[in-house]
N, C-alpha and C positions, 0 to 999 in steps of 0.2 A: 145729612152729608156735610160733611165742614169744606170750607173753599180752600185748596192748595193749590200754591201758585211756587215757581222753580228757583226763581229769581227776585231779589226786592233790591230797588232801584230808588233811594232816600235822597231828591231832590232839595239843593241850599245853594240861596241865592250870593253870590259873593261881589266886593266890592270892586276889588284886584284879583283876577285869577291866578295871575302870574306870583304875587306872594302866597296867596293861598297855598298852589300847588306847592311852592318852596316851604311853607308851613307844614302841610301836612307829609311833602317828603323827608322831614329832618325827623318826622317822628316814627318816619317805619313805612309811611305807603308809598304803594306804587302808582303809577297812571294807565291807563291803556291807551296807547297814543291813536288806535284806531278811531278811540269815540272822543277824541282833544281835538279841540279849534281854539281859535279866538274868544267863542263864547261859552263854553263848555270843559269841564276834563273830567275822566271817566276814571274817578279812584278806585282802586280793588281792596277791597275789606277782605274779599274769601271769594272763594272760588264761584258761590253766588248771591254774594252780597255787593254791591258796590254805590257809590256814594257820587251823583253827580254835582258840580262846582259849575254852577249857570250864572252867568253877570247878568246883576240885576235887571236890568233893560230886557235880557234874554227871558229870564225869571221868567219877569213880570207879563211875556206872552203867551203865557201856560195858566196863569188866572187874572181873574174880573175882578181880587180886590188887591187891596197895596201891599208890596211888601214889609213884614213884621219891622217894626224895629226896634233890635235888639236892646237898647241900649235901655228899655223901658219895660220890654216884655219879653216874655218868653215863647216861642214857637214851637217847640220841639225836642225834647232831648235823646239824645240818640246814645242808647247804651250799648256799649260792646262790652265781649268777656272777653277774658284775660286767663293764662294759663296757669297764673299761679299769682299771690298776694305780691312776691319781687316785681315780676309783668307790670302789673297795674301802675305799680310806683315809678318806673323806667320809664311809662308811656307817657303820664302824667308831668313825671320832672323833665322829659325832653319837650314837650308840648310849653310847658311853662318857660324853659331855657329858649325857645322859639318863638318867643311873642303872645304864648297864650296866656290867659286871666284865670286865676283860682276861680272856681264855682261855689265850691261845700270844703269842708275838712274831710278828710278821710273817713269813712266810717265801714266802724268794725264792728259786727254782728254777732261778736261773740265764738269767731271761727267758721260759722256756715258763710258766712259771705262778708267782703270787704271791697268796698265798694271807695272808688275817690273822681273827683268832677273836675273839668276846666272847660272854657269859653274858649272857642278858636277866635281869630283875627276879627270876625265878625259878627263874635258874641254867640255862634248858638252853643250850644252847651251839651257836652260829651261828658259819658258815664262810661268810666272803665270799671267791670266790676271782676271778682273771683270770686266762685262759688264751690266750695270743698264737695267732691262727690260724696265721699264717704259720710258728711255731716245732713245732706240732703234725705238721706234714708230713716236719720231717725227720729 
């Protein structure tokens, strides 16, 4: 029996919440001001996807060892899809227009999947990808 679960909840510890949030609002998301404080904000990817923004201090009371840092390693890359190859590149060049850092070049699979990367404000490192329904069947 495989584990299903309803919701996933991709915990990232940030520096400044308050840029962050203005980071990741110029790029498309939204917040849930129910689960936002001082130390948290509760970004919505989808209707059960969402993305907590924890200040490191706060992070750092959820584990026993230190926070990643980015600027040397990688912790995590968090890829989302995109509705179409146009999507990917909107999200990407507004993310970039926002203070965020290229990851990779673009990359094209040949049609089944086009995939492109950047680094938010605190380095982790987001994967916008598209994957063609119709190329996946054959």
């Amino acid at each position: 029996m495989a584990l299903t679960a309803s919701n996933i909840f991709v915990n990232l510890p940030v520096k400044d919440l308050k840029k962050s949030m203005e980071f990741f609002s110029s790029i498309g998301f939204a917040f849930n001001p129910q689960f936002t404080d001082d130390n948290a904000a509760c970004m919505v990817v989808s209707e059960n996807i969402y993305v907590m923004l924890l200040v490191e201090p706060f992070f750092q009371g959820f584990s026993k060892r230190q926070v990643t840092d980015t600027a040397d390693s990688s912790e995590v890359i968090v890829a989302l899809s995109a509705e179409s190859r146009e999507k990917v590149d909107e999200i990407v060049n507004k993310a970039l227009e926002a203070g965020g850092k290229p990851a990779n070049e673009p990359m094209d699979q040949g049609g089944f999947m086009y995939a492109w990367s950047f680094h938010d404000l605190d380095g982790h490192m987001w994967e916008i990808l598209y994957m063609d329904p119709s190329a996946v069947h054959q």
